[in-house]
DOROLO-34090 format. One record per residue: residue number from 0; residue in one letter; x, y, z of N, C-alpha, C in turn. Coordinates in pm, 1 decimal, m for minus. Atoms other than C-alpha are relative to their C-alpha. Example, Ala and Ser with C-alpha at 12.3 -4.5 7.8 and 13.67 -1.06 7.14 Angstrom:
# DOROLO-34090
<vovex k="0" r="A" n_u="89.0" n_v="m119.0" n_w="0.0" ca_u="1230.0" ca_v="m450.0" ca_w="780.0" c_u="90.0" c_v="120.0" c_w="0.0"/>
<vovex k="1" r="S" n_u="m82.0" n_v="m119.0" n_w="m6.0" ca_u="1367.0" ca_v="m106.0" ca_w="714.0" c_u="m77.0" c_v="109.0" c_w="73.0"/>
***
This chain:
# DOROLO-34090
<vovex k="0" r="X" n_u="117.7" n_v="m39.8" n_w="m72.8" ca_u="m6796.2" ca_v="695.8" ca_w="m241.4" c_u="3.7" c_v="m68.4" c_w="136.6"/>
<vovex k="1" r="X" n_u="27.2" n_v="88.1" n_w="m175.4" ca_u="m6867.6" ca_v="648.0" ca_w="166.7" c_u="m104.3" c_v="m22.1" c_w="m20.6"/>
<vovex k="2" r="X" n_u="134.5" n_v="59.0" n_w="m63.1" ca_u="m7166.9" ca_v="462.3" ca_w="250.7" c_u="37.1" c_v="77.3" c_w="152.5"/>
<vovex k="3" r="X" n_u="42.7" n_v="m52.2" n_w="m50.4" ca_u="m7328.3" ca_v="648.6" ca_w="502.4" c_u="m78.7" c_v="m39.1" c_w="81.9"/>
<vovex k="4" r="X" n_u="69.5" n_v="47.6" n_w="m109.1" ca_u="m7585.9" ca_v="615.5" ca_w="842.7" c_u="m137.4" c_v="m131.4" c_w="m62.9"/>
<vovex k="5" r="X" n_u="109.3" n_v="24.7" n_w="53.3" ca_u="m7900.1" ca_v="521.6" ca_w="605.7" c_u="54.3" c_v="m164.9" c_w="m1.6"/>
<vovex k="6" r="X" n_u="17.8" n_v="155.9" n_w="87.4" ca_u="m7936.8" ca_v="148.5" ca_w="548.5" c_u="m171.1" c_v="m43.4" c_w="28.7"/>
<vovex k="7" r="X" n_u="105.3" n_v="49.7" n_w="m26.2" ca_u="m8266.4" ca_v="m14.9" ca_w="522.9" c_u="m68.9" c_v="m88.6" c_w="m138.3"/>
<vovex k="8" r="X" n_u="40.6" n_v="145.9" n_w="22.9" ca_u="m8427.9" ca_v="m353.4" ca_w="339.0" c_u="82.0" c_v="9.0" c_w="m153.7"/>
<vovex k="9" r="X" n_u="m99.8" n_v="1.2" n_w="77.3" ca_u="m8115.0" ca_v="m372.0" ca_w="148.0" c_u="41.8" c_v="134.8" c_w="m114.9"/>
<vovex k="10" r="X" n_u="m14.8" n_v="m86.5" n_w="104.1" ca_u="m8117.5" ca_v="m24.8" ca_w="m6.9" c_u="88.7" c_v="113.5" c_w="136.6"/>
<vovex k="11" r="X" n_u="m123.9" n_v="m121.1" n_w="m114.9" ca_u="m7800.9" ca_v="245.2" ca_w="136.8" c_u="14.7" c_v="127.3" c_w="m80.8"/>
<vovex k="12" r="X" n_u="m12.4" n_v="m92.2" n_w="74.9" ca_u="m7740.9" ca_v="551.7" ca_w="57.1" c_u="190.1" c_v="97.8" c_w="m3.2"/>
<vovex k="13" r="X" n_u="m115.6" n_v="m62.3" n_w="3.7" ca_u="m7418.7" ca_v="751.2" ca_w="m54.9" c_u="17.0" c_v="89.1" c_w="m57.2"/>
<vovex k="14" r="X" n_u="19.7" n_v="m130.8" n_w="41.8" ca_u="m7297.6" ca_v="1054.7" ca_w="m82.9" c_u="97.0" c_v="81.6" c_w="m138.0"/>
<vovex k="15" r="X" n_u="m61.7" n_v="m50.6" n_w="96.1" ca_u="m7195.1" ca_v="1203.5" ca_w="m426.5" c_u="169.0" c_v="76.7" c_w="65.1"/>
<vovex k="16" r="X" n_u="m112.8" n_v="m75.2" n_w="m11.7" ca_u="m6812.2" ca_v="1345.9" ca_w="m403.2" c_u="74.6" c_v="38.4" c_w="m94.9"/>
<vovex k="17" r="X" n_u="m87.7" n_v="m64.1" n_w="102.2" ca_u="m6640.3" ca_v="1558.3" ca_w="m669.5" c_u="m117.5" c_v="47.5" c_w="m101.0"/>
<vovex k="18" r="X" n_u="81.2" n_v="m20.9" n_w="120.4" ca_u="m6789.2" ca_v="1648.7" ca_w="m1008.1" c_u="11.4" c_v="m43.2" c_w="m153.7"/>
<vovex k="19" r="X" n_u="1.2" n_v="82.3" n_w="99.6" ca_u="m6802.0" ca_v="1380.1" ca_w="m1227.0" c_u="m141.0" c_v="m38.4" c_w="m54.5"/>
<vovex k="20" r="X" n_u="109.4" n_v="38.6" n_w="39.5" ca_u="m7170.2" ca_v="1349.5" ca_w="m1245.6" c_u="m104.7" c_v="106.1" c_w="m28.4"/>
<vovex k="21" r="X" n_u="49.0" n_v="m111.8" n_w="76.4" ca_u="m7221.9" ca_v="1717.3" ca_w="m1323.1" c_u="m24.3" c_v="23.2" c_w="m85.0"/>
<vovex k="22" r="X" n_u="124.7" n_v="m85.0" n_w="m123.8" ca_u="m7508.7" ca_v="1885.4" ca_w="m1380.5" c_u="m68.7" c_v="m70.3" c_w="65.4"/>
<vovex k="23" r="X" n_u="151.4" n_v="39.3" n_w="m32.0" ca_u="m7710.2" ca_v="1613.4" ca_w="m1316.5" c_u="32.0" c_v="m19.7" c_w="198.8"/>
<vovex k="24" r="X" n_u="m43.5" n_v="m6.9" n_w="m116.1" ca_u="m7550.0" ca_v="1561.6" ca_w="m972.7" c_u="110.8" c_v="64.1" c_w="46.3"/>
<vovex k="25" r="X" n_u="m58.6" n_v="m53.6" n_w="m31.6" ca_u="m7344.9" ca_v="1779.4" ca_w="m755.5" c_u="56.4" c_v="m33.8" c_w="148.0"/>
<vovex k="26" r="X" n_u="m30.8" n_v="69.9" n_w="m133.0" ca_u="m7110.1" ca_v="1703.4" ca_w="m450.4" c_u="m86.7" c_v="0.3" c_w="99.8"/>
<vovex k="27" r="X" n_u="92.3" n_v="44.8" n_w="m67.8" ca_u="m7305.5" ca_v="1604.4" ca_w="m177.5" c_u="m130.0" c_v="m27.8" c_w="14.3"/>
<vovex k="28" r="X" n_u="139.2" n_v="83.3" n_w="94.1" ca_u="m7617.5" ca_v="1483.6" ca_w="m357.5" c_u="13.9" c_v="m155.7" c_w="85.1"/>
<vovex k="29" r="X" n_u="11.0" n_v="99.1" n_w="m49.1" ca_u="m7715.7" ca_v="1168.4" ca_w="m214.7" c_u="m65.9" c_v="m138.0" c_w="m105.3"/>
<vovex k="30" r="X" n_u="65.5" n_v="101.7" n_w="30.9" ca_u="m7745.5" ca_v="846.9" ca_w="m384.8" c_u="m34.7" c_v="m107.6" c_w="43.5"/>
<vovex k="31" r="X" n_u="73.4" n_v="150.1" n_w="m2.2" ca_u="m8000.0" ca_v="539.1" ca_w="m321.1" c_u="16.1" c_v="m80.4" c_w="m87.5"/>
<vovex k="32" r="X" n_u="m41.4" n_v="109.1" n_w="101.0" ca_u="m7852.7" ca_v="221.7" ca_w="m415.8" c_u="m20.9" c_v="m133.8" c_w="20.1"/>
<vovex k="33" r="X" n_u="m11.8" n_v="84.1" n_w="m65.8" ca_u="m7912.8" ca_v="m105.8" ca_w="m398.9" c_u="108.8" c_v="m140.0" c_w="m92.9"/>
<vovex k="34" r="X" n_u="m124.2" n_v="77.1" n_w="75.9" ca_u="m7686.7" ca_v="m430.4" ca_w="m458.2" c_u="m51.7" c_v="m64.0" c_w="m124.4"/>
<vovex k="35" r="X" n_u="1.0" n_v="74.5" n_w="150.8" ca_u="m7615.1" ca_v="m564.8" ca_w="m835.8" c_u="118.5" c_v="m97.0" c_w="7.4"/>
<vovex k="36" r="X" n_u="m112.0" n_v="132.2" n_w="20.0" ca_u="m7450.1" ca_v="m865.0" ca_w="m934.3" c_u="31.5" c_v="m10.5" c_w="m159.6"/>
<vovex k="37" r="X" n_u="13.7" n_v="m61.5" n_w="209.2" ca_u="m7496.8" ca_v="m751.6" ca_w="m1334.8" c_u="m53.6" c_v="72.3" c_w="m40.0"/>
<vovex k="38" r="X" n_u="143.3" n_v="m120.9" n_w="61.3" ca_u="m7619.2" ca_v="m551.9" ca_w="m1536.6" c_u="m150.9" c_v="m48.9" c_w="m55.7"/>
<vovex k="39" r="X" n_u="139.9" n_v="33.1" n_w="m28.5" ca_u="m7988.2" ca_v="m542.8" ca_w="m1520.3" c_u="m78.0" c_v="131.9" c_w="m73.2"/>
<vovex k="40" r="X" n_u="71.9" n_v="m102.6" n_w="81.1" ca_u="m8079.3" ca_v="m242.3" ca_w="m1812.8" c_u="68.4" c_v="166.9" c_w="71.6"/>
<vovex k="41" r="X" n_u="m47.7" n_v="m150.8" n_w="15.6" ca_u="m7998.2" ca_v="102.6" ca_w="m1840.3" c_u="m31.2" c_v="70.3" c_w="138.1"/>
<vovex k="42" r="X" n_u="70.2" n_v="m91.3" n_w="m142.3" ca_u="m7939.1" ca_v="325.2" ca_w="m1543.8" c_u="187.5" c_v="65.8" c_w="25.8"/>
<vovex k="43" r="X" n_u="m91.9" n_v="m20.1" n_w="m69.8" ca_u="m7676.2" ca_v="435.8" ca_w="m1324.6" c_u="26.3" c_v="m115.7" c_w="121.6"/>
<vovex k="44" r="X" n_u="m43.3" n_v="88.4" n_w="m76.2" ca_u="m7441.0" ca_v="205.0" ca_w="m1145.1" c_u="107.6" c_v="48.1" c_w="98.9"/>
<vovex k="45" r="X" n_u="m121.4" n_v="m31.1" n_w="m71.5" ca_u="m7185.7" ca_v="211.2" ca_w="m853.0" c_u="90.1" c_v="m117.5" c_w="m62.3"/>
<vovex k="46" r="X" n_u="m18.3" n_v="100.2" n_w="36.7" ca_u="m6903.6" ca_v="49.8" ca_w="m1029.7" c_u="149.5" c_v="44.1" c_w="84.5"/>
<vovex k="47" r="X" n_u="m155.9" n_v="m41.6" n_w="m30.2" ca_u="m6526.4" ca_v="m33.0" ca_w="m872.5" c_u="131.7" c_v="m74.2" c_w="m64.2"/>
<vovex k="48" r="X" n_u="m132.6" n_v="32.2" n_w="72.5" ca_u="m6246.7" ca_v="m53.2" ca_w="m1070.2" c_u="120.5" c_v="m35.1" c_w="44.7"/>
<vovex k="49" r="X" n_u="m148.9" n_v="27.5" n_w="m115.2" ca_u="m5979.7" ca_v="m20.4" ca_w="m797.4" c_u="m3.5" c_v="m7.0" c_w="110.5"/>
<vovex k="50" r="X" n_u="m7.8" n_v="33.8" n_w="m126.8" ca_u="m6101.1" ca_v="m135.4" ca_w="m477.3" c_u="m39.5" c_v="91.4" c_w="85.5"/>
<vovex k="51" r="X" n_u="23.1" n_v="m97.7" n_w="m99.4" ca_u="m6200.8" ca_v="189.7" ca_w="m321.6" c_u="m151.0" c_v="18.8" c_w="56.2"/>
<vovex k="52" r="X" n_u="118.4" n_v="m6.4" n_w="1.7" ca_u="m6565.1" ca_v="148.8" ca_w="m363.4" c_u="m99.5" c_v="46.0" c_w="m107.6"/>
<vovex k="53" r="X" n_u="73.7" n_v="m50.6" n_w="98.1" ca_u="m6674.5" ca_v="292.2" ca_w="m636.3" c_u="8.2" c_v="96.7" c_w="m30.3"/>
<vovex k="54" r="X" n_u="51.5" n_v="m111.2" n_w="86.2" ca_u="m6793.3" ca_v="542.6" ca_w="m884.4" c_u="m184.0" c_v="m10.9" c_w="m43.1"/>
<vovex k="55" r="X" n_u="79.1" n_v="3.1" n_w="100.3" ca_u="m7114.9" ca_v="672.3" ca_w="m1030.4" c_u="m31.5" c_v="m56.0" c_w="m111.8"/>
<vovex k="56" r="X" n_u="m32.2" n_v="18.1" n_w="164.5" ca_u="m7117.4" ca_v="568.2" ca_w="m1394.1" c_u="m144.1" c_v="m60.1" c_w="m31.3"/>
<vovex k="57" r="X" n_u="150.0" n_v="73.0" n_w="55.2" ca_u="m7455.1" ca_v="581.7" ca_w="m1590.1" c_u="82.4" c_v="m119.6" c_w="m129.7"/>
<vovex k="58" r="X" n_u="m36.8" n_v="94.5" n_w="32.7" ca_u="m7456.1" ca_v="276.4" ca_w="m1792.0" c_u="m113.4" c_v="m67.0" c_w="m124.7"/>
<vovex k="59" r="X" n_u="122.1" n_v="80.9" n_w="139.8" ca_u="m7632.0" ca_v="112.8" ca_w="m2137.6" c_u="83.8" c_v="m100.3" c_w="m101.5"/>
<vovex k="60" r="X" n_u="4.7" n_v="82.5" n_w="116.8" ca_u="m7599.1" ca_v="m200.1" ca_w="m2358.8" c_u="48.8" c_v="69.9" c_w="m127.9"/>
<vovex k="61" r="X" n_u="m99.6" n_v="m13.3" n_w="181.2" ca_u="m7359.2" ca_v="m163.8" ca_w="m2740.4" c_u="m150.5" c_v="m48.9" c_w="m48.2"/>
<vovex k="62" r="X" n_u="94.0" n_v="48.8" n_w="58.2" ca_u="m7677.2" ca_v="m152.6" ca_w="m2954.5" c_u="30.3" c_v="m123.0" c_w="m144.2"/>
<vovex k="63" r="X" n_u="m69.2" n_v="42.3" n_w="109.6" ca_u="m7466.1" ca_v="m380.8" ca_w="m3180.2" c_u="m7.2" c_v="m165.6" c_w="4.5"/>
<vovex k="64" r="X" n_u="13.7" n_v="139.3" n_w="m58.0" ca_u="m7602.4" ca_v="m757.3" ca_w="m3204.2" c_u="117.2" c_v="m117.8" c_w="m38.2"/>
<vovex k="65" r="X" n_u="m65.2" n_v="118.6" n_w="m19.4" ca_u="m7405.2" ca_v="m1016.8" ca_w="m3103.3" c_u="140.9" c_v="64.7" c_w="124.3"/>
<vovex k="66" r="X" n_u="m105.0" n_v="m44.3" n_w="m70.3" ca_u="m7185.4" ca_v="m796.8" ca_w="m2880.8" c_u="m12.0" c_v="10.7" c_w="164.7"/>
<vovex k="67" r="X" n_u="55.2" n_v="m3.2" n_w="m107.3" ca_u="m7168.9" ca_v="m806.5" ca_w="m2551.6" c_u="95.4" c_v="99.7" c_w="81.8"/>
<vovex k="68" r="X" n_u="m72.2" n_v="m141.2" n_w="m8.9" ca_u="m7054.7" ca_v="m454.1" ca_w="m2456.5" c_u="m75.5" c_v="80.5" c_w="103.6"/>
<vovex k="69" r="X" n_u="48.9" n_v="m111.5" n_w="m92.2" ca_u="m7137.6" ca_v="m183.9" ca_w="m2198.4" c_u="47.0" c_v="128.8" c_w="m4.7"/>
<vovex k="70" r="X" n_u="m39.2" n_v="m163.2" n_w="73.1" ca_u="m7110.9" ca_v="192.3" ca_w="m2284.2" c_u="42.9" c_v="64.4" c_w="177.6"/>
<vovex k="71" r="X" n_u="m50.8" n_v="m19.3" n_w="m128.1" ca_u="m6989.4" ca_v="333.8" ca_w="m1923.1" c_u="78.3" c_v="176.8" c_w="2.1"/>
<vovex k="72" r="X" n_u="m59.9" n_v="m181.0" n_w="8.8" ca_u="m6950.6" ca_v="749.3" ca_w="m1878.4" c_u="m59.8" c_v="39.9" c_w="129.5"/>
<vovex k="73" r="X" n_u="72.5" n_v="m125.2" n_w="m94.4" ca_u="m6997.7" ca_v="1028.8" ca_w="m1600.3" c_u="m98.9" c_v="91.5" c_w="m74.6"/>
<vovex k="74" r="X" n_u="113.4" n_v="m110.4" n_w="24.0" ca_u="m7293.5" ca_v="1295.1" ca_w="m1652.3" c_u="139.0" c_v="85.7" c_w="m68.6"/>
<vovex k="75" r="X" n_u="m84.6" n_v="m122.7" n_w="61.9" ca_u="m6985.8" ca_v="1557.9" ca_w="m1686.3" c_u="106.3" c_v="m23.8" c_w="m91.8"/>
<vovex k="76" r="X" n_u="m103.5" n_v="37.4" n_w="127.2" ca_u="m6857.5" ca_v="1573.2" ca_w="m2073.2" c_u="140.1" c_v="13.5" c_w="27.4"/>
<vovex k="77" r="X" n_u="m136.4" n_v="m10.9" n_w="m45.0" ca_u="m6519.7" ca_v="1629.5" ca_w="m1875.5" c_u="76.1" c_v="m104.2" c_w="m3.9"/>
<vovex k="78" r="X" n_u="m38.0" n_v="141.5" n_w="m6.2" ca_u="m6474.3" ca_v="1291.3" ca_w="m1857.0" c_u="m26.3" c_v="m74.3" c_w="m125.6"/>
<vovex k="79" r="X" n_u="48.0" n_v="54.1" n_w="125.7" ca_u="m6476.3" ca_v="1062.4" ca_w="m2086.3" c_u="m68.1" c_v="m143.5" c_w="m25.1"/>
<vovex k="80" r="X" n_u="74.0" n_v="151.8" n_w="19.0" ca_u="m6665.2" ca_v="736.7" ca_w="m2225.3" c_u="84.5" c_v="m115.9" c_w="m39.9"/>
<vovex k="81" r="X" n_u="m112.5" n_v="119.6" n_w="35.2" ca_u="m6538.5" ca_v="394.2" ca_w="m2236.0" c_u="m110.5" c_v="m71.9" c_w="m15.0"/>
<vovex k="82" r="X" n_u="56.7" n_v="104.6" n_w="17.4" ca_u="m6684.4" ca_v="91.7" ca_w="m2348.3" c_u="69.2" c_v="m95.8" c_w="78.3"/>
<vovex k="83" r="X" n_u="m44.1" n_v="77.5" n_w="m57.8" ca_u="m6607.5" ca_v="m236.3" ca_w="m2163.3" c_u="m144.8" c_v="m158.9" c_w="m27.7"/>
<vovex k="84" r="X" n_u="64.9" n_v="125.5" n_w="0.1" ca_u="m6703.0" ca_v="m630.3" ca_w="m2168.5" c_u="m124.7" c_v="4.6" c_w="65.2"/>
<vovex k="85" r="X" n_u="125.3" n_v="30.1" n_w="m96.8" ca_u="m7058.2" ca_v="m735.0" ca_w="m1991.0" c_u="50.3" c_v="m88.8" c_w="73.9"/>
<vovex k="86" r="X" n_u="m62.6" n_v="55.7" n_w="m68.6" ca_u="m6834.6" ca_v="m960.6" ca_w="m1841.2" c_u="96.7" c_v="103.0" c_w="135.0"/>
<vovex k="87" r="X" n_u="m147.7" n_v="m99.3" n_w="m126.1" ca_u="m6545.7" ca_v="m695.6" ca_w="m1674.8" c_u="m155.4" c_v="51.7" c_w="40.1"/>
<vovex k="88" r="X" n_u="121.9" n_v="m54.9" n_w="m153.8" ca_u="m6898.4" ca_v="m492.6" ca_w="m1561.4" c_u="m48.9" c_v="m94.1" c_w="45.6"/>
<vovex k="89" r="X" n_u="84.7" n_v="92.8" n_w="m108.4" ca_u="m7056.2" ca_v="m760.9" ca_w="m1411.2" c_u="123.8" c_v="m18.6" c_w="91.6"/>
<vovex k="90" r="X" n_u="m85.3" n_v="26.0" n_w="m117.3" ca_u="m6701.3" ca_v="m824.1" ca_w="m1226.3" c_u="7.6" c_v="149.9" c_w="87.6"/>
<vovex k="91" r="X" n_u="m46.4" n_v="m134.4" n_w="m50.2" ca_u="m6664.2" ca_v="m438.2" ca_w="m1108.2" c_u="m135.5" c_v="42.6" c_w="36.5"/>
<vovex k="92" r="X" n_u="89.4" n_v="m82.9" n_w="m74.1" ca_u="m7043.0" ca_v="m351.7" ca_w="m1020.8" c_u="m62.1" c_v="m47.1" c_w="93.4"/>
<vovex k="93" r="X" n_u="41.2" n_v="m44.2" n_w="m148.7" ca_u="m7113.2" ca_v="m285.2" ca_w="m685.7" c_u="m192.8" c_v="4.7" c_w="37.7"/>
<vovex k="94" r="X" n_u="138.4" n_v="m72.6" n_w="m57.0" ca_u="m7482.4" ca_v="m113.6" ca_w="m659.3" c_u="m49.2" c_v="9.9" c_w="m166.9"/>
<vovex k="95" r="X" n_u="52.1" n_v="m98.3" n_w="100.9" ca_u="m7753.7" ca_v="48.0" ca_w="m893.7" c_u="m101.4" c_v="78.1" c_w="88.0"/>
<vovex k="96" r="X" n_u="81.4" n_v="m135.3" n_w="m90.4" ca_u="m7911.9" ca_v="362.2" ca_w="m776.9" c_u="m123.6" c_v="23.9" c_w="m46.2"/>
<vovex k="97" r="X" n_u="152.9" n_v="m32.0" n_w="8.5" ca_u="m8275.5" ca_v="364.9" ca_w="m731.1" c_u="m85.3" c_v="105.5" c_w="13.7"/>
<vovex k="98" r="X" n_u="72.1" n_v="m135.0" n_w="m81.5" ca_u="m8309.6" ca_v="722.3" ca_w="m593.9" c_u="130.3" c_v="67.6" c_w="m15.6"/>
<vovex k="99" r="X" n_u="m109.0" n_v="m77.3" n_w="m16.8" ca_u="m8083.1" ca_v="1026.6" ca_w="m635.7" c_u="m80.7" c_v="137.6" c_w="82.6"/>
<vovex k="100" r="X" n_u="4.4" n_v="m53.0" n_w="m114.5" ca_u="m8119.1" ca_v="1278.4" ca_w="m347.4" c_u="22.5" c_v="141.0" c_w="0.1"/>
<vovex k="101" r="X" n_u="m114.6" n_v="m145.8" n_w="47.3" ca_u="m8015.3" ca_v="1655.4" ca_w="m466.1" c_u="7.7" c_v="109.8" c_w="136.7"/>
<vovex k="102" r="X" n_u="4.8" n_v="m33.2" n_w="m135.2" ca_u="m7936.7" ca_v="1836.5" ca_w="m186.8" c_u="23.2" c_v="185.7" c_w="m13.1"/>
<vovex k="103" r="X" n_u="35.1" n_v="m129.6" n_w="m21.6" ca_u="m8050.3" ca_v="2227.5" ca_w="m163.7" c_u="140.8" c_v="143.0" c_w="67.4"/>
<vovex k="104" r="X" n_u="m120.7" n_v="m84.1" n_w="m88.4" ca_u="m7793.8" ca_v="2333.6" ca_w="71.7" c_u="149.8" c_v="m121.7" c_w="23.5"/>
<vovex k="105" r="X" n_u="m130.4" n_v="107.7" n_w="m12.7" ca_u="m7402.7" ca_v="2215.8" ca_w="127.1" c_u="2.3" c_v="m69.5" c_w="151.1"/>
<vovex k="106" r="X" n_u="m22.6" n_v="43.9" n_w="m134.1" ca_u="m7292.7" ca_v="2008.7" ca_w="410.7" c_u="41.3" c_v="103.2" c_w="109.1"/>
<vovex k="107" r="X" n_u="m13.5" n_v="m99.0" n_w="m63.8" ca_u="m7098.7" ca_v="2293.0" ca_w="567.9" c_u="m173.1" c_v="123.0" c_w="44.1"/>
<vovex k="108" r="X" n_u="77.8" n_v="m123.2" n_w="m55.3" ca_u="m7407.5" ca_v="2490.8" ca_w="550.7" c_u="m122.6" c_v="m83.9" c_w="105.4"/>
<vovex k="109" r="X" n_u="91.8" n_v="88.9" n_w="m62.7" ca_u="m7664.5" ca_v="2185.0" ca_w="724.3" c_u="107.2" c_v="49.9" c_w="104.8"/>
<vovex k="110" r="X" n_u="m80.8" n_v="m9.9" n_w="m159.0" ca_u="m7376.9" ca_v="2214.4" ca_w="1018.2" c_u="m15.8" c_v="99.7" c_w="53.2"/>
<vovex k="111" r="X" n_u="49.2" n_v="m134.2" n_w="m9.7" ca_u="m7422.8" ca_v="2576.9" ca_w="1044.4" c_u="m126.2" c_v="51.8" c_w="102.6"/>
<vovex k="112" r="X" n_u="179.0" n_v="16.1" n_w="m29.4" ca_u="m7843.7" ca_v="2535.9" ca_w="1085.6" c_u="7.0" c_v="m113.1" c_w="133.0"/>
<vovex k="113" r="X" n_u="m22.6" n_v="76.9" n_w="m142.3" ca_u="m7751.6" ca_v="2273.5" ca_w="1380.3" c_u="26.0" c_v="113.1" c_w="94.7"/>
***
């Protein structure tokens, strides 16, 4: 994901790319995120695995006590689910998105209306 013009009292916004978070989001959907240092309850996170910046990935607690687990998938069943430490996510997440943005018309077509 690029971070984008928006910034303001620590919350940025970025713009969905591909379709990994289909239906619920579609390329150029805009997400509001702001910074995480752990996980902090169920939601959607920007998490990065390989340095590029991130991914989407909604995100929930292994209801399984004594474990300390994180369930980690895209919206689109295309993809698939992984579990991982609360440790490795707390090293790999980036953001959590406070606001998702759905956007009516494509980018090409906003350029268009200019």
């Amino acid at each position: 994901m690029t971070p984008v013009v928006f910034e303001h009292s620590g919350v940025r916004a970025y713009e969905v790319q591909g379709d990994y978070m289909a239906p619920t989001l579609r390329s150029g959907d805009f997400l509001m995120v702001r910074h995480a240092r752990g996980y902090d309850g169920e939601g959607v996170y920007i998490l990065d695995f390989r340095g590029d910046g991130g991914a989407a990935y909604r995100a929930e607690r292994v209801p399984v006590m004594g474990r300390r687990e994180v369930r980690i998938c895209h919206d689109n069943p295309a993809y698939s689910r992984h579990v991982i430490g609360l440790d490795e996510f707390n090293d790999v997440v980036r953001a959590k998105v406070v606001a998702e943005v759905r956007m009516k018309v494509s980018r090409a077509q906003l350029m268009e209306m200019a």
